[in-house]
Structure formats: structure tokens, C-alpha cells
Residue, then its C-alpha position, 0 to 999 in steps of 0.5 A: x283144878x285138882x286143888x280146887x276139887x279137893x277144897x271143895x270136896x273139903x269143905x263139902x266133908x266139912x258141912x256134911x260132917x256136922x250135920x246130915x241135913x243136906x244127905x237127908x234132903x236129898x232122899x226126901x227129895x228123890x235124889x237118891x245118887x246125890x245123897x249117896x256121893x254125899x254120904x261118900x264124900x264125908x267118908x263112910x265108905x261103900x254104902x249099900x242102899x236098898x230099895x224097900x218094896x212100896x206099900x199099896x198106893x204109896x206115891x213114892x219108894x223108900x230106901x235103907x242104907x248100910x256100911x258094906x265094909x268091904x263086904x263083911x257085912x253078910x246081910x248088907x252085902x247079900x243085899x248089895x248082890x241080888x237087891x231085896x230078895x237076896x237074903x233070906x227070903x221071903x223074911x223081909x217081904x213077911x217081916x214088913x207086910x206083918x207090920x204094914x196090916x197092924x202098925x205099931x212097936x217092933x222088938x227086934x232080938x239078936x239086932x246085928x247091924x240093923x237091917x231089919x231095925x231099918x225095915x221096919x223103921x220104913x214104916x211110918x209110925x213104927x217105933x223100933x227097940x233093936x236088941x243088940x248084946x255085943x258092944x262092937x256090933x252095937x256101934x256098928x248098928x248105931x253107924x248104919x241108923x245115922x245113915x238113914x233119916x228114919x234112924x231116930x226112930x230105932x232105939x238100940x239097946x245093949x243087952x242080951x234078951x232071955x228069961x232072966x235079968x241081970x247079967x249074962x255071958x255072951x259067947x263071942x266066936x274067934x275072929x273070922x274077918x265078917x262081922x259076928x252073926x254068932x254070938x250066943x248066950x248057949x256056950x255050946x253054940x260055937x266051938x272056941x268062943x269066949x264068955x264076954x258078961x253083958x247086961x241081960x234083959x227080959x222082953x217082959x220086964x223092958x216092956x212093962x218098963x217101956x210103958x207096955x207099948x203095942x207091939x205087933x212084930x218080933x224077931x228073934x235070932x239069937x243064935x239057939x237061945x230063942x227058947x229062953x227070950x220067948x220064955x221071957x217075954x209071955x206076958x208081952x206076947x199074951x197082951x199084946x198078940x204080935x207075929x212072932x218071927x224066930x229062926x229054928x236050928x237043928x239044936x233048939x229046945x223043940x220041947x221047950x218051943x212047943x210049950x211056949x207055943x201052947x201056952x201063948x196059944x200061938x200056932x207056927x208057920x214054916x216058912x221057905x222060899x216058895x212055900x208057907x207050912x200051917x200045920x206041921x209039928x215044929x222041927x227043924x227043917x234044913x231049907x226053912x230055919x225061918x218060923x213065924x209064930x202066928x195068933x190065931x185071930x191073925x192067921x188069916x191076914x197073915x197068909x194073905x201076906x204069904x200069898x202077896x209075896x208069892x208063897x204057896x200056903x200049904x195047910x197039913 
């Protein structure tokens, strides 16, 4: 009985191997355990499904799927312990209704391995540019979009994004045994890391070169370097007015930040877990490094979703 399993778990591996088909069925389907035994059986590991929150009247739910890898995946396996909300809240819940109220292309800087690409790849009719500067962590997002049927519509793209292309060092921090969250273009960033020259790309001219699609939604996180990536890409930003997400630590350019601000005619939100902040000077502040850069015309709408995700919306 034990051969005859193993053939059969065998020949099963065989099939699922050469295509995803059958996986995919089973998700369209509905048969979300049988789809995640399949997945098993071809021998991807541990896989961390999560269950996206529906759009209003959606007749079903969406899931995401990712590698947990032995839990060194940090995003996934926050994921994996408390569900939707356990990391970095309320981002997800902002990050997909910004792109549920105006569809279209997002841009989605500092990658890793691509939970957010797959959020808004959840989205109907999304299309997704997912920027991702170190080669290993690109495989690794490539690894997760398979997993997922609306992975054809993430295009990965290994470069790092500043105000100048060509060619960049991306300083890679010594091995910790969890994938890498903390490669910088900011030497300065990480004690002990070591320069690795990649591809560097502006937002602006990859757009202009992608066509000038609509795009709606960005974020940024890039570990200190938001400043360059947004200077970068001002052009895209004034044309196209997408909500800008960006992740603010203690050593940002501030000044450089505010300017950016001023020039696009954008206005900052600070966002924590209980609380959306319109109007304060932007700085860093230690339980909300997460802000969303908001065009006026969109402010409203925007803080609707706040308050759909159960913040209070406090105007200073």
C-alpha cells in the first residue's frame, strides 16, 4: 500500500510539475485544501495562503500564497501568525482599498518577495511592475508569483529605483538566516554591508518606456533612499496623481521629502495602526513609519478607506 502511494504521489508530482494547471483549477474552484496538498506534493515546502478581505458584493474570496521558508520569511510568516492583519497594519487594508476606488497599474518599489505585488495583483484588471534590486530575493519573488494564478500579471523587474539611471551599489547586509528586508542604495544604512552593482532605474523614465500606463498606486520601501526614488519619478506622480505609500524612518531626508511634497502638490498622511494623521509636519514618528502621500483631489476618498479600515481620521 505504501508503494502504491508513493507511485501515486509520484506521478501526481509528475503532472503538477510540468504544469500548474490543475492547482489553478482547484482555487478557481473553491477547493482551497486540495490546492495546497497540490502544491505540497510537487514539493514547494510550507505554503502560507492568505485570505485577501473582498471587495463590496464580491460573490467570492481571493486568496495569496507564499513560500514560509522555514519561517524566514518575515512578511509571510507574520502572515501565517495572525492572518491579514498581522503585518503592518492598517498598509494592506489602505494599500488595496487606494487601488479598489481608482484601478489601474501599480508600481510597487523595494519588492522583496512580493506580498504586496500579490495584493494588488488581486485586483482585477491590475497590472503590477514589481521592483526588486537583489538577484536572490527576485528569485524568490519569481518562486511566490508562480504559486498564485494572478502572478502573470506581476512583471518583476531587477533594478533598483532612484533619481539616476545606470548602474548603482546596493549595500547587501551580512547573512542573518531570514530573507534580506535591508538592502540599501544608503551605504550608511547597515553597519558591515557589502556594495553589489546593479541596474538603476528612474520611475520616470521606466514609465515613459512602459508606455505612461495609469498608474494609481505606489510604494516605496527602500530602506532610507525614498527621497531619491521619489525624485525620480515627479513626472509619473504629476500625470498621473497615484497615492503614494512610503515607509519613513528616523534618518530620512525630511527636507528633501517635504520638497518633493511641495513640488508635486501631494499632502502626507501618517498612518498607525488606530489612527490616520492629515496635517501634521512630516517627521518620523516611532508607532507610524508607514505614510501615504495623498493628492488633494483624492484626499477624500482616500479617508473613507481610513475609516472603512477602522481608523480614526484626526485633521491637525
Amino acid at each position: 500500500m505504501t508503494a502504491v502511494r508513493t507511485s501515486l504521489r509520484s506521478a501526481a508530482a509528475d503532472v503538477l510539475g510540468r504544469t500548474r494547471a490543475p492547482v489553478q483549477a482547484l482555487e478557481i474552484l473553491g477547493a482551497h485544501t486540495l490546492a495546497d496538498r497540490a502544491d505540497r506534493i510537487v514539493g514547494h515546502g510550507e505554503i502560507v495562503a492568505v485570505r485577501v478581505p473582498p471587495a463590496p458584493r464580491a460573490w467570492r474570496t481571493t486568496r495569496i500564497k507564499a513560500m514560509r521558508r522555514q519561517g524566514s520569511d518575515q512578511c509571510v510568516e507574520a502572515f501565517r501568525q495572525a492572518g491579514w492583519w498581522g503585518y503592518e497594519r492598517p498598509l494592506p487594508d489602505l494599500f488595496l482599498g487606494a487601488l479598489r476606488h481608482r484601478h489601474g497599474t501599480v508600481f510597487d518599489v523595494g519588492a522583496n518577495t512580493g506580498v504586496y505585488a500579490l495584493v494588488a495583483a488581486s485586483v482585477p484588471g491590475t497590472q503590477v511592475h514589481a521592483f526588486e534590486a537583489y538577484p536572490p530575493i527576485a528569485a524568490l519573488l519569481r518562486e511566490n508569483l508562480r504559486l498564485n494564478r494572478r502572478g502573470r500579471h506581476v512583471r518583476v523587474v531587477e533594478a533598483a529605483v532612484t533619481d539616476v539611471a545606470g548602474t548603482i551599489d546596493l549595500f547587501v547586509p551580512p547573512p542573518s538566516g531570514a530573507v534580506e528586508t535591508s538592502c540599501s542604495t544608503d551605504a550608511s544604512f547597515r553597519a558591515g554591508s557589502t556594495p553589489v552593482a546593479v541596474p538603476a532605474v528612474t520611475l520616470d523614465d521606466y514609465w515613459q518606456r512602459a508606455g505612461s500606463p495609469h498608474v494609481t498606486v505606489i510604494k516605496v520601501d527602500v530602506e532610507g533612499a525614498e527621497h531619491h526614488v521619489l525624485a525620480g519619478a515627479l513626472d509619473l506622480v504629476r500625470a498621473t496623481r497615484p497615492v503614494t505609500f512610503v515607509e519613513i524612518l528616523p534618518d530620512a531626508d525630511f527636507a528633501a521629502l517635504r520638497s518633493i511634497l511641495d513640488d508635486a502638490s501631494l499632502v502626507d498622511v501618517r498612518l498607525s495602526q488606530y489612527e490616520a494623521v492629515v496635517g501634521d509636519d512630516l517627521r518620523f514618528h516611532e508607532l507610524a513609519w508607514n505614510h501615504a502621500f495623498v493628492p488633494p483631489e483624492h484626499l477624500e476618498d482616500f479617508l473613507a478607506c481610513a475609516r472603512e479600515a477602522g481608523l480614526i481620521v484626526t485633521r491637525l
